[in-house]
TORVEX-916347 format. One line per 10 residues: number of its first residue (from 1); their letters; for each residue x, y, z of N, C-alpha, C. Coordinates in steps of 0.001 Angstrom, whole numbers, plus 500000, padded with zeros to 6 digits. Layout:
N
NUM	A	X,Y,Z,X,Y,Z,X,Y,Z; ...
! end
This chain:
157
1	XXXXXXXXXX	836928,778259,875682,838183,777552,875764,839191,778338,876608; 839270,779677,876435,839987,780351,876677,839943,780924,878798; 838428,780959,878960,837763,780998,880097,838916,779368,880919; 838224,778602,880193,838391,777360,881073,840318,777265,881078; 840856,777362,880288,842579,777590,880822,842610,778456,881845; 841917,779494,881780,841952,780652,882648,842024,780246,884197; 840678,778719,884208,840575,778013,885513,841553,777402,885757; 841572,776570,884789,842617,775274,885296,844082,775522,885512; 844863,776409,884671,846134,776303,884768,846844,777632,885393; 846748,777778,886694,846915,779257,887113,848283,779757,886702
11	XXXXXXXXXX	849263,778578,886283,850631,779381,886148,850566,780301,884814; 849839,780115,884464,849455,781029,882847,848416,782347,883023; 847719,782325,884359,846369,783151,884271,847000,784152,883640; 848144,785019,884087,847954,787127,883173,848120,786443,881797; 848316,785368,881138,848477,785289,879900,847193,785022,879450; 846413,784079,879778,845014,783878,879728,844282,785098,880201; 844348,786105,880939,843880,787461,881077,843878,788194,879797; 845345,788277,879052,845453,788804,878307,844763,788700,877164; 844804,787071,876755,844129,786396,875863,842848,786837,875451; 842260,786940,876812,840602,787128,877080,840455,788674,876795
21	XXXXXXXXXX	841305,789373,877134,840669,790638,876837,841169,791098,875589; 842191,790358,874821,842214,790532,872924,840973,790345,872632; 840219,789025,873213,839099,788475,872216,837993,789438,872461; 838051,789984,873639,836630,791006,873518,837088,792019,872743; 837924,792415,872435,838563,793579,872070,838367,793407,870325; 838460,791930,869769,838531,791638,868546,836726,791473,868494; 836312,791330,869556,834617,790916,869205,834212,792238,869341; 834256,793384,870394,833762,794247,870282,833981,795440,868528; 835256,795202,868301,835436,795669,866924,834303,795061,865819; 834661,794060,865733,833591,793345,865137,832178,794056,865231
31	XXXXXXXXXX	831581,793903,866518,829587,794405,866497,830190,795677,866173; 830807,796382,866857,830538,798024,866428,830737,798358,865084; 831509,797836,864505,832093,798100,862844,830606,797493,862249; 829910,796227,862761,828505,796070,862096,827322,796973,862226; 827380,797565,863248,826668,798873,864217,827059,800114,863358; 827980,800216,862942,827952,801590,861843,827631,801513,860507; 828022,799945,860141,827152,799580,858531,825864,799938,858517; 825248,799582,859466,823666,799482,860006,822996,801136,860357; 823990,801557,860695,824177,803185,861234,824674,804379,861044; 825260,803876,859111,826918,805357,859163,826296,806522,859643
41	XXXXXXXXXX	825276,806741,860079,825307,808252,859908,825178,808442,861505; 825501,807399,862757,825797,807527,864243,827378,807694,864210; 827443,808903,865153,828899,808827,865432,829191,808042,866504; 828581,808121,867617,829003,806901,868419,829442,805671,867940; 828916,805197,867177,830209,803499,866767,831303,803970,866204; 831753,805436,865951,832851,805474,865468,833661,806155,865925; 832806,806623,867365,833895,806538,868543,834166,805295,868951; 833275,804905,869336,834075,802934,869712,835087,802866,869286; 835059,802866,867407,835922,802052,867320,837614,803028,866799; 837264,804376,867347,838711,804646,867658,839242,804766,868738
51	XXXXXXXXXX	838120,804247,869582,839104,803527,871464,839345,802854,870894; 838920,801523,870181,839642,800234,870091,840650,800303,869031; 841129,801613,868211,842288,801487,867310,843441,802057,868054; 843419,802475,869229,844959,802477,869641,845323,801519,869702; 847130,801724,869089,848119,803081,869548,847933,803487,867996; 847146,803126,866860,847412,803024,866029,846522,804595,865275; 847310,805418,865329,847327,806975,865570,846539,807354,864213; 846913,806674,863446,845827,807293,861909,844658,806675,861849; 844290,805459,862059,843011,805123,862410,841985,805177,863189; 843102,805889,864600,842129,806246,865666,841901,807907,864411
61	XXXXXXXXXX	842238,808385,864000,842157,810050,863721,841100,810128,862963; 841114,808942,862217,839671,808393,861018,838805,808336,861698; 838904,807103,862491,837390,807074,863005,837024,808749,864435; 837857,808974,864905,837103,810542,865769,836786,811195,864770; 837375,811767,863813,837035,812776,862707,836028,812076,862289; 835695,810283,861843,834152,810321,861137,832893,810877,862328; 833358,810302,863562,832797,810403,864840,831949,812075,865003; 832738,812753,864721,832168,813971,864220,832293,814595,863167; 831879,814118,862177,831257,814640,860701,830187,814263,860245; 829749,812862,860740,828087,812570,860248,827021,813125,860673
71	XXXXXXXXXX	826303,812968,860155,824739,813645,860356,824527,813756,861714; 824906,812159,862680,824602,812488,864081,825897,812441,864922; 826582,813458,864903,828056,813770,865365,827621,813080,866925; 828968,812878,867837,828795,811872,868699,829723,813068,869197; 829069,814413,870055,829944,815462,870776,830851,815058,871865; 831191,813886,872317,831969,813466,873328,832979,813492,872913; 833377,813106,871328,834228,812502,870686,835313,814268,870703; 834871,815073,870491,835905,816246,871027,836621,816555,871699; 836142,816060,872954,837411,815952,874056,838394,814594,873797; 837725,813142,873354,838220,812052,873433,839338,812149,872241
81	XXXXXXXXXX	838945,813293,870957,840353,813293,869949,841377,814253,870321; 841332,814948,871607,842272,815428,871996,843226,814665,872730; 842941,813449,873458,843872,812533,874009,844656,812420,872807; 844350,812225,871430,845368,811725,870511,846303,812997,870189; 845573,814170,870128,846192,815511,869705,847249,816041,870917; 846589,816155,872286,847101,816732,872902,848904,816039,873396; 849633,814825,873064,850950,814408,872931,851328,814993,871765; 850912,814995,870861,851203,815128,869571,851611,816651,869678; 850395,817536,870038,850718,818801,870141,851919,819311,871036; 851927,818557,872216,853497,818955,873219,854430,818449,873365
91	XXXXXXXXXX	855314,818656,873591,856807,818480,872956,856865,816697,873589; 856070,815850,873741,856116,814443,874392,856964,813624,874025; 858215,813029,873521,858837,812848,873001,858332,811113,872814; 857402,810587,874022,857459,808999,873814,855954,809190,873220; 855315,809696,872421,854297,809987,871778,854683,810323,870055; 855753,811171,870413,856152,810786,868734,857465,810099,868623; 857825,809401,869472,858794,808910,868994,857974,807027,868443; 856754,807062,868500,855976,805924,868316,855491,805870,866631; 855202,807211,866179,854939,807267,865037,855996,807668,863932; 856003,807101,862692,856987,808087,862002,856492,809218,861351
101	XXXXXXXXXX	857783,810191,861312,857527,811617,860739,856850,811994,860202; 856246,811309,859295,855055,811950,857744,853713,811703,858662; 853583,810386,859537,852306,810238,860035,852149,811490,861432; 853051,811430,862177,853234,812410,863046,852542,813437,862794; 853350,814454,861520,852813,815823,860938,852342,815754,860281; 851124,814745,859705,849599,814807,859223,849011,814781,860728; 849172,813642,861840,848137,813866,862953,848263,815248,864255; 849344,816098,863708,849992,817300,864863,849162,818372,863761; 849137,818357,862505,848520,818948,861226,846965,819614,861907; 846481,817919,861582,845253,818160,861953,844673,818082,863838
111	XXXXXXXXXX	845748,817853,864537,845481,818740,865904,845418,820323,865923; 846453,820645,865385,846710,822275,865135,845509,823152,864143; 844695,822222,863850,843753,823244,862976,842286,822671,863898; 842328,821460,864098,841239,821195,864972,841264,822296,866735; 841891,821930,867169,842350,822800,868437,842588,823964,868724; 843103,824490,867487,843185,825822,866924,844772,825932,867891; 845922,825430,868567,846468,825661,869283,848021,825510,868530; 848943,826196,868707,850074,826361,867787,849889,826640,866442; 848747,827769,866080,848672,827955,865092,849883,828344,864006; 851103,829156,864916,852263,829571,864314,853006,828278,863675
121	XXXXXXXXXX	852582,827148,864377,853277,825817,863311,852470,825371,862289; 851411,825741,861527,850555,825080,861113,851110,824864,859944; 852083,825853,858639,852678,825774,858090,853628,824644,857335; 854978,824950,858852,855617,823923,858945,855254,822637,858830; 854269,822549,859927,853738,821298,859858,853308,820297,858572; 852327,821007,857820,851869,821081,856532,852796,820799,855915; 854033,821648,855739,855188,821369,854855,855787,820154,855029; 856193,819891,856071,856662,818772,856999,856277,816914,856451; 854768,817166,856645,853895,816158,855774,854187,816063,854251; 853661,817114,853614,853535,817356,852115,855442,816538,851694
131	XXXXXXXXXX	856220,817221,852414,857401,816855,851843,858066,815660,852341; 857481,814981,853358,857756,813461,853414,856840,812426,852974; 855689,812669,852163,854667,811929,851681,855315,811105,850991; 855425,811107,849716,856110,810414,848536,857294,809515,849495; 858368,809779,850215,858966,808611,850649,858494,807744,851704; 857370,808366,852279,856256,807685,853311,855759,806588,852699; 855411,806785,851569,854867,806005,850660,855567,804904,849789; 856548,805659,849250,857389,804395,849075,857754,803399,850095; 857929,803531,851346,858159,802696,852123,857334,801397,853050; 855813,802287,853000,855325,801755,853510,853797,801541,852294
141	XXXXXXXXXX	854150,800830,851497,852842,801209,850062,851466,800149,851293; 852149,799210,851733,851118,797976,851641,850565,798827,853357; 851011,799386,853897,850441,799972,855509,849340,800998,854892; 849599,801362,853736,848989,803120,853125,847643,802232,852547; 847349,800779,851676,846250,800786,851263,845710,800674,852068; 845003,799891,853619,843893,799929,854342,843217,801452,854446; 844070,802536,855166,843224,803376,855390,843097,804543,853796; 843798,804249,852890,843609,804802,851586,842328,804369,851136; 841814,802847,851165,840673,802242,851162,839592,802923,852080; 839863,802539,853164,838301,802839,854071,838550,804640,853748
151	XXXXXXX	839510,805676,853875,838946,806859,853036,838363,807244,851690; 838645,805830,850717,837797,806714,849406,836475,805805,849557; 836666,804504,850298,834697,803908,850366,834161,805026,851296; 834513,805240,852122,834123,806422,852706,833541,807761,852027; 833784,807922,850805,833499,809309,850145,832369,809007,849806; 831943,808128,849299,831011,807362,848231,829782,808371,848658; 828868,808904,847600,827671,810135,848053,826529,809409,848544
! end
């Protein structure tokens, strides 16, 4: 459907562009998220699918970190979770000015211990998190269950 507007009505095509590349974007999520049911223990689908979770900074951090922790770690995924770390880690201001504070210094947290780089903030950082959690939470309860969810099905032995 979406193809054929694409033809017919050119005053719309970048919108119909756009259109078209949500839907692969919503289909490719789709097979790969079925590709790791089928597979948890490949990290590759879970790199996929934290390209396809930007800008959305804690879910991309889930899936690179599962990306390399399973049985068959997906070693690419090391350089690819530094794109998320490496704004986070330097002073970028339109990189954190995207996330709020508590999520920020959990994902600068775990850049700084992954990267090993600003170790002298690791602290702060830590503190930073720990002491904006609880109003993180109050604010945002219903944003906190998805990935509160996919981390404790995730534990399961």
């Amino acid at each position: 459907m979406m193809a054929l507007l694409y033809e017919t009505v050119p005053a719309f095509e970048d919108t119909w562009i756009e259109c078209l590349g949500d839907l692969g974007r919503y289909l490719s999520r789709h097979w790969y998220s079925k590709a790791s049911d089928k597979a948890p223990t490949t990290g590759r689908f879970y790199h996929h699918l934290a390209i396809l979770a930007r800008p959305t900074a804690l879910k991309q951090l889930h899936y690179y970190t599962k990306s390399l922790c399973v049985a068959i770690p997906f070693s690419s995924a090391r350089e690819s979770i530094m794109t998320l770390f490496d704004p986070v880690l330097s002073s970028n201001q339109n990189q954190q000015s995207r996330l709020a504070l508590t999520e920020l210094a959990f994902v600068r947290t775990h850049g700084i211990m992954f990267s090993k780089k600003s170790l002298e903030n690791l602290d702060s950082s830590m503190k930073e998190f720990v002491d904006g959690l609880d109003n993180h939470i109050a604010r945002s309860t219903m944003r906190w269950l998805e990935p509160g969810h996919m981390n404790t099905t995730e534990m399961k032995p």
